[in-house]
Each structure stands twice: as C-alpha cells, then as structure tokens.
C-alpha positions in Angstrom: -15.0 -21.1 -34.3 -13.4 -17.7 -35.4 -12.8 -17.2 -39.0 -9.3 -16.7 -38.2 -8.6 -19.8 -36.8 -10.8 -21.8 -38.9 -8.7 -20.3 -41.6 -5.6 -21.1 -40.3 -6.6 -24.8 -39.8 -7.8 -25.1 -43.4 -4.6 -23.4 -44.3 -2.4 -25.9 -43.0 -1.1 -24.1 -40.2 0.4 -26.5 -37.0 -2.5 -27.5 -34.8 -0.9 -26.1 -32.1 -0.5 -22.6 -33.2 -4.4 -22.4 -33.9 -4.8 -24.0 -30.1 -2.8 -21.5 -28.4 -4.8 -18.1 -30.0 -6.1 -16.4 -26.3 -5.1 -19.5 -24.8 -2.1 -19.0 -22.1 -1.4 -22.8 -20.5 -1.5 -26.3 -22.6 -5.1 -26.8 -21.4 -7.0 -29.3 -24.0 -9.5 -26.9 -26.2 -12.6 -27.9 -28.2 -13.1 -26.0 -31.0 -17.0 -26.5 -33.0 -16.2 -26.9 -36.6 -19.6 -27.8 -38.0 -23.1 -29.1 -36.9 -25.1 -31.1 -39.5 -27.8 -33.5 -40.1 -27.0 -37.2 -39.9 -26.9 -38.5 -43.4 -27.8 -42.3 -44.5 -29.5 -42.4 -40.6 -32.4 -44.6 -42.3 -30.3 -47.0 -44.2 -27.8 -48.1 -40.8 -28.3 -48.7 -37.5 -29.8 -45.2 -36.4 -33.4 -46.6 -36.2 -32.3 -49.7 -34.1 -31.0 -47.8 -31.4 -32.6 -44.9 -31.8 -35.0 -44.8 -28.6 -31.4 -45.5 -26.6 -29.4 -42.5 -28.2 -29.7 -39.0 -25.7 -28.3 -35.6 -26.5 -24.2 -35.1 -25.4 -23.9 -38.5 -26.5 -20.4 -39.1 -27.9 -19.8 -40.7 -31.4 -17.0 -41.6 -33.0 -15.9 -40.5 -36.4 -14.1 -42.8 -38.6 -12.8 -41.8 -42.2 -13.6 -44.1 -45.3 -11.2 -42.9 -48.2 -12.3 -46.1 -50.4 -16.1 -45.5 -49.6 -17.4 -45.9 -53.4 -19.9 -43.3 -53.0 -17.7 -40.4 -51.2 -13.6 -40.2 -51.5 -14.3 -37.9 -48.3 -16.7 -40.0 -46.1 -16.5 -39.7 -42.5 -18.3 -42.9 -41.1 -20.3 -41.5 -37.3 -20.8 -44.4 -34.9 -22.5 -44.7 -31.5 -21.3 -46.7 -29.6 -19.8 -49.2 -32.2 -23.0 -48.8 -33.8 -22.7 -47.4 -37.6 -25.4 -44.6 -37.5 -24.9 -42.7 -40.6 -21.9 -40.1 -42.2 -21.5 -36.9 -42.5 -23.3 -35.0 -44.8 -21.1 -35.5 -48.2 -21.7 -31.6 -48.8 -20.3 -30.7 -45.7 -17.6 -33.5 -44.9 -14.2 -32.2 -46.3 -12.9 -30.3 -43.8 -13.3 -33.3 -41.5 -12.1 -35.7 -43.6 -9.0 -33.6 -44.5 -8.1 -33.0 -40.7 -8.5 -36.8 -39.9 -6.1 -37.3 -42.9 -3.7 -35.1 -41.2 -3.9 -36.8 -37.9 -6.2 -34.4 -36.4 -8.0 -35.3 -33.2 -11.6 -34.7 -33.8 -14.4 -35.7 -31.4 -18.6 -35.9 -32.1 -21.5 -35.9 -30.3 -25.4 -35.8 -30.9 -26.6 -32.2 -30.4 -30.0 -32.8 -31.2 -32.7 -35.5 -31.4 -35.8 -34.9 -33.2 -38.9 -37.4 -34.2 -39.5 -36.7 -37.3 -40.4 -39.0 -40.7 -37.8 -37.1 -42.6 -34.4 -39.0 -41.6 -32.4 -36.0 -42.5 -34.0 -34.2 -39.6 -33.8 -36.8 -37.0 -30.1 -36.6 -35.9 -28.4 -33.6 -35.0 -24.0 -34.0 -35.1 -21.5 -31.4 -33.9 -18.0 -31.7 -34.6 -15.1 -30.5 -32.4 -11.2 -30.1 -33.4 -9.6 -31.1 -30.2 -6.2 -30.2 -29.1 -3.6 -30.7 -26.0 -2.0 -27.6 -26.7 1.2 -29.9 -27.2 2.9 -29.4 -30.9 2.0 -32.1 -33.2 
C-alpha cells in the first residue's frame, strides 16, 4: 500500500475515495495492509489442521472487542476453524477498519515447519473495496 493511501484510511477518509486513487471504473481493489505471524497458532486449532492448510488459502477475520486479553483482537479462522489472531502488536488498524464496517479479507501467505509457533503461519491482510461509496 502507498503511504498516501494508507494514510488516508487511518485518517478516516471514505473508503471509496482511497479506492478510486489511479483507479478509473468501480472495479473491486485489494489493497495489502499488513503481513504477520499467526499469534496463539499453538494454543487453537492451527496444529489440528495444520497438514490440510495450503498457501492462498482464505481466512476469515472476525473482531473480538470483549476479548479479555486484547480490546483490539482480530480472531483468524480457516475454514470455521479458530487458528490464531493477529498479532496484538500489529492488530489495530484491522480491528479499527472492521469497526468501521470495512471489508477486509485474509489468506495464508506462508507455511513454514518450524518448532517456534510464531514462525509457522504466515497472514496477509487486504482492505477490499467495490469502488461503490460506503
């Protein structure tokens, strides 16, 4: 993502204004705004299905405001599975756009074997957008 747009969507600028930047027609635009370890992999269902998970998969973020541990949690599933969160350090600017209403999309963008969980699961995050106004 482009600092200026990135900017713009922390900002609080309409979605749609940061979607049309370069963009001429109301063609649906993916825009990367992070890519983090899986947290809490070990302590879900990540080692359960983890011989079945592939790279492009798609996951599903879902936001836990009354988490006890994180106000900003963002729960990542696969396939109704419960696989982890994203990484409290790095989860606000997700958690903020899902509060907004924000269409965000995951998937896994790497898979590594490794005995240190934090290195096992790799997540990218994408803001989404129609090119409709919100």
């Amino acid at each position: 993502m482009e600092r200026r747009e990135f900017l713009k969507v922390i900002a609080g600028f309409p979605l749609f204004a940061v979607a049309r930047l370069g963009q001429a027609g109301p063609k649906p635009r993916r825009i990367v705004l992070q890519e983090s370890p899986l947290a809490g992999y070990q302590f879900h269902e990540g080692p359960r299905v983890w011989k079945r998970l592939k790279v492009g998969d798609s996951l599903t973020l879902v936001r836990e405001p009354d988490n006890p541990y994180d106000d900003r949690a963002v729960r990542v599933e696969w396939r109704d599975h419960k696989i982890g969160y994203l990484p409290r350090v790095e989860n606000a600017v997700a958690s903020q756009l899902l509060d907004r209403g924000a269409h965000l999309t995951a998937c896994i963008a790497g898979l590594r074997e490794d005995r240190d969980p934090w290195s096992r699961v790799k997540v990218q995050v994408f803001l989404v957008h129609d090119g409709e106004p919100d």
